[in-house]
TILUMNU-235794 format. One line per 2 residues: number of its first residue (from 1); their letters; for each residue x, y, z of N, C-alpha, C, CB. Coordinates in nm, 4 decimals, padded with zeros to 6 digits. Glycine has a CB too. Layout:
N
NUM = A = X/Y/Z/X/Y/Z/X/Y/Z/X/Y/Z; ...
This chain:
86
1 = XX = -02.6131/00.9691/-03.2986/-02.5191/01.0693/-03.3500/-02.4457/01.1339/-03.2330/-02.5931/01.1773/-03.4350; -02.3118/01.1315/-03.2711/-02.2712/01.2230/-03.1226/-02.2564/01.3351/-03.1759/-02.1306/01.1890/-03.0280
3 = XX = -02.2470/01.3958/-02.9884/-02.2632/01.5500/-02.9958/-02.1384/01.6177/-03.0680/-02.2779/01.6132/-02.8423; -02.1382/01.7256/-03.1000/-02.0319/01.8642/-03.2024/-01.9661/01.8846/-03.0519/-02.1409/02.0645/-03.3013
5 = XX = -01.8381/01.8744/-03.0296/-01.7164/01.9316/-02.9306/-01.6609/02.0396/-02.9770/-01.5995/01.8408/-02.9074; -01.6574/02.1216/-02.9068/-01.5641/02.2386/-02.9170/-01.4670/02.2739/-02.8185/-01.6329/02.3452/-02.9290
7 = XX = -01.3627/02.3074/-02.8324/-01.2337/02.3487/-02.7777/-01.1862/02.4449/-02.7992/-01.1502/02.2889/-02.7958; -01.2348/02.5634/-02.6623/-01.1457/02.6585/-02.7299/-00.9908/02.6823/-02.6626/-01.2255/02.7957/-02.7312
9 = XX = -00.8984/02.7080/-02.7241/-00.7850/02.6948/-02.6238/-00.6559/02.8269/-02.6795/-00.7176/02.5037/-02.6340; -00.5293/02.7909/-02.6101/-00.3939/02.8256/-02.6937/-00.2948/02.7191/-02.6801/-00.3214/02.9618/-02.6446
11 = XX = -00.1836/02.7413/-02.7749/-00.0894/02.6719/-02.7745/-00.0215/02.6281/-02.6741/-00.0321/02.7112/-02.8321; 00.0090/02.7375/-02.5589/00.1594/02.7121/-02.4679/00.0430/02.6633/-02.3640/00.2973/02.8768/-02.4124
13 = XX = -00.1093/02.5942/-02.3137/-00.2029/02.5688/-02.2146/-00.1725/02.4215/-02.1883/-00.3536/02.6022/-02.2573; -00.1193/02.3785/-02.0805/-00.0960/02.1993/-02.0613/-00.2076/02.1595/-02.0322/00.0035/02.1355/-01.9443
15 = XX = -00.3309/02.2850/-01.9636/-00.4940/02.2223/-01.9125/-00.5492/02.1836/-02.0723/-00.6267/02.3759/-01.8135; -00.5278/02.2617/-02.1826/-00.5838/02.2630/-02.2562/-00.5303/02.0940/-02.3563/-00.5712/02.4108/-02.2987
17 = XX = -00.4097/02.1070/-02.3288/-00.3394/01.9668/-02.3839/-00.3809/01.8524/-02.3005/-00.1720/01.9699/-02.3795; -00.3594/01.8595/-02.1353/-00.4985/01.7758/-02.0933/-00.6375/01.7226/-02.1073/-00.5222/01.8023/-02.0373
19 = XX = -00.7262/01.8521/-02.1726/-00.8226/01.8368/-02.1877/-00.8348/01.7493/-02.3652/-00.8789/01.9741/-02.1484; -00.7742/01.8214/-02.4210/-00.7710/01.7212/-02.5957/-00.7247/01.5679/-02.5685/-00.6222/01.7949/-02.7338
21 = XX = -00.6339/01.5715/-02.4993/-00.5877/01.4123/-02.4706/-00.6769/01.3576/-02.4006/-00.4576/01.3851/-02.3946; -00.8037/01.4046/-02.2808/-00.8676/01.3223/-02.2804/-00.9975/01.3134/-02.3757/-00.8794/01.3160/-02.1696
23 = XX = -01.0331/01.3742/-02.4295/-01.1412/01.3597/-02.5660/-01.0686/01.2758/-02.6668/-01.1837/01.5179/-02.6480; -00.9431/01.2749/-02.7096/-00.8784/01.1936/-02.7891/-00.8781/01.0611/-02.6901/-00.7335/01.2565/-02.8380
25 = XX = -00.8678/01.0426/-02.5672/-00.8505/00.8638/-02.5499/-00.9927/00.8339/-02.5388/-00.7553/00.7938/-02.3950; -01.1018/00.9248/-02.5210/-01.2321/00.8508/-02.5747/-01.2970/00.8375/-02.7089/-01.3246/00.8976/-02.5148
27 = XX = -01.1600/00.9030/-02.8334/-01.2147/00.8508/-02.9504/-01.2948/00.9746/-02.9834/-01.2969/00.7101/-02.9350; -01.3051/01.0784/-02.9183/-01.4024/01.2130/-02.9297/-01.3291/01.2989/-03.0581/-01.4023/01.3205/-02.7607
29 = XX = -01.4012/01.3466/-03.1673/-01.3399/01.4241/-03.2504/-01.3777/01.5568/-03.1698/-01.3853/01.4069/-03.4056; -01.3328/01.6434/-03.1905/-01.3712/01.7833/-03.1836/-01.3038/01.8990/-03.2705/-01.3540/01.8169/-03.0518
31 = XX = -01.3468/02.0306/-03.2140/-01.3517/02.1701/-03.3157/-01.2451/02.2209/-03.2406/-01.5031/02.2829/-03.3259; -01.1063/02.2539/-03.2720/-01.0962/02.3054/-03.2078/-01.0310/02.4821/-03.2035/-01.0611/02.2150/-03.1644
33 = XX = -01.0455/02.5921/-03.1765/-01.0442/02.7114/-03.1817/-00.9343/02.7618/-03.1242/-01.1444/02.7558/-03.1398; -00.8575/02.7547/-03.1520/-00.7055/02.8437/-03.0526/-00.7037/03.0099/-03.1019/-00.4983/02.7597/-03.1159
35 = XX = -00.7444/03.0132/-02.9276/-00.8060/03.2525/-02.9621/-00.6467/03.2802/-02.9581/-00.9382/03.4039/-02.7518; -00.5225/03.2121/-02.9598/-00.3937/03.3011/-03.0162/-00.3481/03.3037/-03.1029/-00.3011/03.3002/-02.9796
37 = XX = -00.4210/03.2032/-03.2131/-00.4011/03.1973/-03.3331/-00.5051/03.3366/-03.3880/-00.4328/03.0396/-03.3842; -00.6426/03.3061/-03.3602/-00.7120/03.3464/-03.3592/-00.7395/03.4464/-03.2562/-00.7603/03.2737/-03.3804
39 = XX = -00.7462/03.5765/-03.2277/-00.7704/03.6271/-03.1329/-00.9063/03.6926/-03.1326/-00.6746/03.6955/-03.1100; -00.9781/03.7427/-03.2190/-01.0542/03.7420/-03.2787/-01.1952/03.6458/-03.2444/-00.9876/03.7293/-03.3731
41 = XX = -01.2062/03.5546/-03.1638/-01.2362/03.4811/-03.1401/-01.2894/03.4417/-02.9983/-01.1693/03.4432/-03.1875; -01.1996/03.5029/-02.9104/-01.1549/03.5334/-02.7460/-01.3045/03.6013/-02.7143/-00.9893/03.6656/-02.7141
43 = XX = -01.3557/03.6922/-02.7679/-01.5111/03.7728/-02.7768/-01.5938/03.6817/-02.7513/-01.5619/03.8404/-02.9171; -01.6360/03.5595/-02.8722/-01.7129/03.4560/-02.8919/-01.7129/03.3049/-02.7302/-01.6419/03.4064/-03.0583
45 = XX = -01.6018/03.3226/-02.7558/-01.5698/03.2491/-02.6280/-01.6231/03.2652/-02.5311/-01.4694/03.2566/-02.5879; -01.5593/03.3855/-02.4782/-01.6263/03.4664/-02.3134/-01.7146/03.5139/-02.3363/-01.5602/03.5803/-02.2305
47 = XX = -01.8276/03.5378/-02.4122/-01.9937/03.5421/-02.4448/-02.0245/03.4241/-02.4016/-02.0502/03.5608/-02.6017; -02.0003/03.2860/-02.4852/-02.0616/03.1651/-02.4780/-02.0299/03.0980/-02.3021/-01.9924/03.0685/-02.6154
49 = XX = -01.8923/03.1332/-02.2744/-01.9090/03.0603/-02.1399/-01.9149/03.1633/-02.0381/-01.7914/02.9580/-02.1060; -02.0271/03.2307/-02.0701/-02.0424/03.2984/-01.9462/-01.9642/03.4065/-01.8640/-02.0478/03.2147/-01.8798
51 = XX = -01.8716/03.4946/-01.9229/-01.7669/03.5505/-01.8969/-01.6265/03.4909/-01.8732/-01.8000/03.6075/-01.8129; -01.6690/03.3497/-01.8636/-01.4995/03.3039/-01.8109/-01.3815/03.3245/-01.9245/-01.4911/03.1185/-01.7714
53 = XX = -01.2487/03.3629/-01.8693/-01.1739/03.4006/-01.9779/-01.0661/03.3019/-02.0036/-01.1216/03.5324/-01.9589; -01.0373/03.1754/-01.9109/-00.9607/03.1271/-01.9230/-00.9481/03.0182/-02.0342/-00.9477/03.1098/-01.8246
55 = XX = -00.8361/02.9289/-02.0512/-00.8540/02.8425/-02.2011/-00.8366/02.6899/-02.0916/-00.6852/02.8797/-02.3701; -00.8626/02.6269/-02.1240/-00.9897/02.6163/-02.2369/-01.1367/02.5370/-02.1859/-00.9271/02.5188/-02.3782
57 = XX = -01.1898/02.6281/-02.2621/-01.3709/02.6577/-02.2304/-01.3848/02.5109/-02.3741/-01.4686/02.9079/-02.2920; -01.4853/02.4323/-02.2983/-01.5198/02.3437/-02.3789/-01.6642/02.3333/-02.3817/-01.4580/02.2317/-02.3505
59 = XX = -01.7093/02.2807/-02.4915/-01.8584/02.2797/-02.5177/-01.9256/02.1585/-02.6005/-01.8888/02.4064/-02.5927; -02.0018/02.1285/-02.5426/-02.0070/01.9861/-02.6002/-02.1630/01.9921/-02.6592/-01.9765/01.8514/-02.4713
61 = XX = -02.2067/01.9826/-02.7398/-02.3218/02.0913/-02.8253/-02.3505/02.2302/-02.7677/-02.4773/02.0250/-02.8299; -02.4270/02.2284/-02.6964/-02.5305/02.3831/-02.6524/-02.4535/02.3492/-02.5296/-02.7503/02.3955/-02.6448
63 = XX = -02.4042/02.2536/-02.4528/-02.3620/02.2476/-02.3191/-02.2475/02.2947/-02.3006/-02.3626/02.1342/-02.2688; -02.1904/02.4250/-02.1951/-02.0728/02.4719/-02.1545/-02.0638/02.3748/-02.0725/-02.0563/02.6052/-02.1068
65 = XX = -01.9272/02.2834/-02.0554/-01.8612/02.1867/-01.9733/-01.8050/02.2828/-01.8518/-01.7397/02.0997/-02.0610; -01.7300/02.3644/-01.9294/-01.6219/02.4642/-01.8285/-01.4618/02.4145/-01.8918/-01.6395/02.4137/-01.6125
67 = XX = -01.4133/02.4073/-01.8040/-01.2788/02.3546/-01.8047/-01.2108/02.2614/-01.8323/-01.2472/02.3538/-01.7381; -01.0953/02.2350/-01.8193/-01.0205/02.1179/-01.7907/-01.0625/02.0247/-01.6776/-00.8936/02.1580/-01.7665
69 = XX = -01.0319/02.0824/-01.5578/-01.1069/02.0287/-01.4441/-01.2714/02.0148/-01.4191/-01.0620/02.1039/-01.3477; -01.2948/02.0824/-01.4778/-01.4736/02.0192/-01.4656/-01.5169/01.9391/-01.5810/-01.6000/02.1498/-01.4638
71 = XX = -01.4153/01.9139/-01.7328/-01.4227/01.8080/-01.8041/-01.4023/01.6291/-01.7327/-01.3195/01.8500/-01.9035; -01.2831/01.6521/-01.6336/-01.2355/01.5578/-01.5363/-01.3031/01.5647/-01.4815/-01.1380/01.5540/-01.4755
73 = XX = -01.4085/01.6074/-01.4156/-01.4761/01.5783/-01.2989/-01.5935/01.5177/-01.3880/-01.5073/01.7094/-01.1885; -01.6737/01.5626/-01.4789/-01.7652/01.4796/-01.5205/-01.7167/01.3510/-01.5846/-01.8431/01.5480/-01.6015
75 = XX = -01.6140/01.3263/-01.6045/-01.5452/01.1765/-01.6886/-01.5703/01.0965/-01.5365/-01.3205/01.1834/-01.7646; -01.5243/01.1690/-01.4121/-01.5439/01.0886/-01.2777/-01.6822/01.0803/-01.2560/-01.4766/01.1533/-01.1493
77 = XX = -01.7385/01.1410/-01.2676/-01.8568/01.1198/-01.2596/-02.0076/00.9981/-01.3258/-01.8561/01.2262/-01.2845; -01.8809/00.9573/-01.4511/-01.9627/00.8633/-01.5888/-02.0889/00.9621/-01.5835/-02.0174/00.6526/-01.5535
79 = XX = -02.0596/01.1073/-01.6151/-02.1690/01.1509/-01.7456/-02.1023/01.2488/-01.8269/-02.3209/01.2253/-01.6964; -01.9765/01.2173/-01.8685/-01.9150/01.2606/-01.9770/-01.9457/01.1831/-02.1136/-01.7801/01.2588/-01.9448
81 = XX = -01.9389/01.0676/-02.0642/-01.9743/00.9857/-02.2354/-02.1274/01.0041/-02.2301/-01.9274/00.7755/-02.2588; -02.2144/00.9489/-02.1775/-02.3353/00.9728/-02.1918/-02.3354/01.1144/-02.2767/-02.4039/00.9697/-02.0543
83 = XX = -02.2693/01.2018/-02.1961/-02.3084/01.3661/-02.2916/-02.2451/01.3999/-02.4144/-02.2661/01.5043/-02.2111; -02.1354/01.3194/-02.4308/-02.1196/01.3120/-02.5735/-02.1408/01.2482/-02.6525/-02.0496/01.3174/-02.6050
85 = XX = -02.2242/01.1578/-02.6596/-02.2998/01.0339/-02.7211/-02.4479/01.1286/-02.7666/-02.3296/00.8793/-02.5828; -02.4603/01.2289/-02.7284/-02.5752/01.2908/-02.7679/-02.7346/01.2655/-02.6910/-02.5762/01.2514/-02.9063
């Protein structure tokens, strides 16, 4: 079973459009949460990752990834699929 993805992001974020395009070319569904649609939401976020406020905070079950760039760095790494494969 693979793991539940979450995305939290906003609209006008190109890291955040980076980061969906690469979960979309591995076929990854995910959740995803935009706090400017939602602002309401922005609370839940920066609780779960640890204070960080920026978009977008990704989570791949119980695991905070971080970023855009630390999503890319674990894809370089080959333990991005492993961690979403569950």
């Amino acid at each position: 079973m693979a793991a539940q993805v979450t995305v939290y992001t906003k609209d006008y974020c190109p890291y955040c459009q980076r980061a969906k395009a690469l979960l979309e070319s591995l076929e990854q569904k995910y959740n995803e949460i935009d706090i400017g649609k939602h602002p309401n939401r922005k609370d839940e976020m920066v609780g779960l990752a640890g204070g960080r406020t920026t978009v977008p905070q990704i989570f791949v079950g119980d695991v905070h990834v971080g970023g855009c760039d630390d999503l890319f760095a674990l894809h370089a790494k080959g333990k991005l699929l492993p961690l979403l494969k569950g």
